[in-house]
C-alpha positions in Angstrom: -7.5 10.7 16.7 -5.4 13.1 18.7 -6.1 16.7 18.7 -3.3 17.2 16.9 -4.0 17.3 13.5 -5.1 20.3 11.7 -9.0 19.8 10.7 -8.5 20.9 7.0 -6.0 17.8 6.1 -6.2 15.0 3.9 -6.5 11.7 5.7 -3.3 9.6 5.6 -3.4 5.9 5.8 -0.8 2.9 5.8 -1.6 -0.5 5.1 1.1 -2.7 6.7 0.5 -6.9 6.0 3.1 -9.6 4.4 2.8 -10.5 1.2 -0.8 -11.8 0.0 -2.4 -10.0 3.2 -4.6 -8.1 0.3 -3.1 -4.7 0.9 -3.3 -3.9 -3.3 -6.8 -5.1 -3.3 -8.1 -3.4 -0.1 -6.5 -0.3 -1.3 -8.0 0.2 -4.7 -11.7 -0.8 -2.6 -11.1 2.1 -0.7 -9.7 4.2 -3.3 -13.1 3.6 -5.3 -15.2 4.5 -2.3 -13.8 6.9 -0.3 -11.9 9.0 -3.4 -8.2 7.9 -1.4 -5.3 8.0 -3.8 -3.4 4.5 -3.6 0.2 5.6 -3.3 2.0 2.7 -4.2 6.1 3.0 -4.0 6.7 1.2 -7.1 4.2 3.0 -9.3 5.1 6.1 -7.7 8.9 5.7 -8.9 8.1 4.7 -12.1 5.5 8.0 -12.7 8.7 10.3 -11.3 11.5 8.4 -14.0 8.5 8.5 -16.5 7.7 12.9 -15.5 11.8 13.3 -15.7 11.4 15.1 -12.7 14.2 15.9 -10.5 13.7 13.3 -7.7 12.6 10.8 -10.4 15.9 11.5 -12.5 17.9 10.5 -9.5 16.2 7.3 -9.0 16.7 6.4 -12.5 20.3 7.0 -12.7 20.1 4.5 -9.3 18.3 1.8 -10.8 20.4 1.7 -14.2 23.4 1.3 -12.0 21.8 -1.6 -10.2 21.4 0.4 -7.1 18.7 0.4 -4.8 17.1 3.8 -4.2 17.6 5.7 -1.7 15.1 6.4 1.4 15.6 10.6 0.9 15.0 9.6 -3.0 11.8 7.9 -2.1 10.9 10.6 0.7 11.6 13.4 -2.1 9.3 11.6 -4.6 6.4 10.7 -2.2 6.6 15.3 -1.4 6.1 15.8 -5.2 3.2 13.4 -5.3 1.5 14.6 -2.5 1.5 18.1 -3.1 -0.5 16.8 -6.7 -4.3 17.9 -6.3 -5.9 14.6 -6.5 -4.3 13.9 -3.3 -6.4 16.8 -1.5 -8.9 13.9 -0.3 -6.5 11.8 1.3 -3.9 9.2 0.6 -3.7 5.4 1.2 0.1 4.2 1.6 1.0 1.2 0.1 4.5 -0.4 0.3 6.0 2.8 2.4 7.4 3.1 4.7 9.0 -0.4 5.2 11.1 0.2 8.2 10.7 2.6 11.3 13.7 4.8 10.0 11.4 5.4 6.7 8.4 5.6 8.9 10.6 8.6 10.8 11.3 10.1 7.7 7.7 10.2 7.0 6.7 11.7 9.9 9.0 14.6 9.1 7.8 15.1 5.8 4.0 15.2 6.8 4.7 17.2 9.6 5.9 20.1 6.5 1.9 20.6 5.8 0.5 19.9 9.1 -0.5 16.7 8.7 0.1 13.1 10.3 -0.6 9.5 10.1 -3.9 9.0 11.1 -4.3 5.1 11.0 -1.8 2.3 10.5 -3.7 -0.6 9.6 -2.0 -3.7 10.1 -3.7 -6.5 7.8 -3.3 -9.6 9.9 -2.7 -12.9 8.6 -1.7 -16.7 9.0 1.9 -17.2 7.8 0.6 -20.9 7.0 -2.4 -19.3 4.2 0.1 -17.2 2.5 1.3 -19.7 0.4 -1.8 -20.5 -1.2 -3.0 -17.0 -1.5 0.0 -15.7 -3.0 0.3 -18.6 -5.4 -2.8 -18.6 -6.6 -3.2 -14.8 -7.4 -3.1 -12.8 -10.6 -4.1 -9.4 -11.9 -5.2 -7.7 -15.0 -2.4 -6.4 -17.2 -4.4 -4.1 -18.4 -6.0 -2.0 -15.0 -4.2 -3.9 -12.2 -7.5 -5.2 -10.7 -6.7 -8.4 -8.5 -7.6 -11.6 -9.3 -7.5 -15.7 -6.9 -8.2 -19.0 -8.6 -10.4 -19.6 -5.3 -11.3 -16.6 -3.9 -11.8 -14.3 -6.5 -12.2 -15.5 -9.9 -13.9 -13.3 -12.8 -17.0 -13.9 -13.5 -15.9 -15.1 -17.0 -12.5 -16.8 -17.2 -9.7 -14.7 -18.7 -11.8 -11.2 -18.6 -11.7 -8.9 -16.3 -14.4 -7.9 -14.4 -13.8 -4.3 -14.1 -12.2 -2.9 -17.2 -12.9 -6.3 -19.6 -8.9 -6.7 -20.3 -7.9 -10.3 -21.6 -4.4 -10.1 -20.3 -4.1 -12.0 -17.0 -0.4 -12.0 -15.4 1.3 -14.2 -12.9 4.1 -12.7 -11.0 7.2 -14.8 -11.5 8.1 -14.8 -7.5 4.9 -16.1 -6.5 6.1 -19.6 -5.6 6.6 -21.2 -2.3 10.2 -20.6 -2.0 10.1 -17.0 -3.3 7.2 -16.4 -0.4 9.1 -17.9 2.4 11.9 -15.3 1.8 9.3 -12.6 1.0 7.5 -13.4 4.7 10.7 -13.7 6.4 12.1 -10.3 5.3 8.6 -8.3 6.1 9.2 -10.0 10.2 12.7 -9.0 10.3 12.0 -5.7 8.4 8.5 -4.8 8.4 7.1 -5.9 11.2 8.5 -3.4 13.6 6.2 -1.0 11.9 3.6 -2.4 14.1 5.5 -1.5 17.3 6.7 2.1 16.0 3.2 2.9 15.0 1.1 1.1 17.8 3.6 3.7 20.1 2.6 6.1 18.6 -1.6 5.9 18.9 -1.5 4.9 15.5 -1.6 0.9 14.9 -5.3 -0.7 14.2 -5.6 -4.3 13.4 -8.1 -6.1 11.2 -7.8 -9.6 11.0 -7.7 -10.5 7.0 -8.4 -14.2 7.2 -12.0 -13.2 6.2 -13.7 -12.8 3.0 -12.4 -10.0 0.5 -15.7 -8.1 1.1 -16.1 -8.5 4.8 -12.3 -7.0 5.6 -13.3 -3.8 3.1 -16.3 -3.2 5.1 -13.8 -3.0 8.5 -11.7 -0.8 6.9 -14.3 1.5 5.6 -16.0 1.9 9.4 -11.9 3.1 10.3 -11.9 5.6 7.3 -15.7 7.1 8.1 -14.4 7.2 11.9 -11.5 9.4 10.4 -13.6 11.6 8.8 -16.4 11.7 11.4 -13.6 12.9 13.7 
């Protein structure tokens, strides 16, 4: 970590990976360890329509028209959220930026409070596994926790293991064709965000072939590095 970065900011992560790379699962592990706020771009959207605040109005009026929101829309949401006190620990991006113009636009607005992005982890993954992660995955309706029929089942069937929910949930997408297409767009798309970032000091890889466990504990050694530094 350059020398750069003020001392007295909050640690900013991104966890780049194609679909069923584990990003929502690592996340929350490091969210419950470390005190990181999971910033996910969908939740965070739906929080901003749900607060009525300004930036969160204008998505709404976006998404009833069967637009897609906007990158400054986004950009203004994700300032309102950070500037929230829970975030004073440090935030874990998930889902944003998605492109290196939105990575730019990042840049500019952490550069407002003197802060940067300290790691961009880049889950790594076989194209080949994806399908039978992804189709084999569910979470709890009820706390979001993440769920495998063969790499992580609840210890009893149809309960969850952290909050003891009964409401397990499939997403619709998760087939093989809908996961080609997902993969495909995150190359074209995504994937530049290793380049942009690995430019930029940034970019660490972790290979996420391994056991759900085994990748946490690499990812926690990156974040007590961060604060060590």
């Amino acid at each position: 970590m350059d020398g750069s970065k003020k001392p007295d900011t909050a640690p900013v992560l991104i966890l780049l990976g194609p679909p069923g790379a584990g990003k929502g699962t690592q996340a929350r592990m490091l969210q419950d360890r470390f005190g990181l706020v999971q910033l996910s771009t969908g939740d965070l959207l739906r929080a901003a329509v749900a607060a009525g605040t300004d930036a969160g109005k204008a998505a709404d009026a976006v998404m009833k028209s069967g637009g897609l929101v906007s990158d400054q829309i986004v950009i203004d949401i994700l300032r309102d959220r950070l500037g929230e006190d829970d975030c004073a620990q440090g935030v874990i991006l998930d889902g944003f930026p998605r492109t290196t113009v939105q990575a730019e636009a990042l840049d500019v607005l952490l550069s407002e409070s003197g802060q940067r992005i300290d790691a961009a982890i880049s889950l790594e993954v076989d194209d080949d596994a994806m399908v039978e992660r992804v189709s084999g995955r569910y979470t709890c309706g009820c706390c979001g926790e993440g769920y495998h029929d063969s790499f992580k089942r609840p210890t009893a069937d149809g309960t969850c293991d952290k909050c003891g929910g009964q409401d397990m949930k499939r997403r619709a997408d998760d087939t093989v064709e809908a996961v080609a297409t997902r993969l495909a767009a995150y190359h074209d798309q995504t994937a530049p965000l290793i380049t942009y970032y690995d430019a930029n000091d940034a970019l660490q890889r972790v290979n996420a072939m391994g056991a759900i466990d085994e990748i946490a504990t690499v990812l926690g050694r990156i974040v007590q590095r961060m604060e060590a530094a």
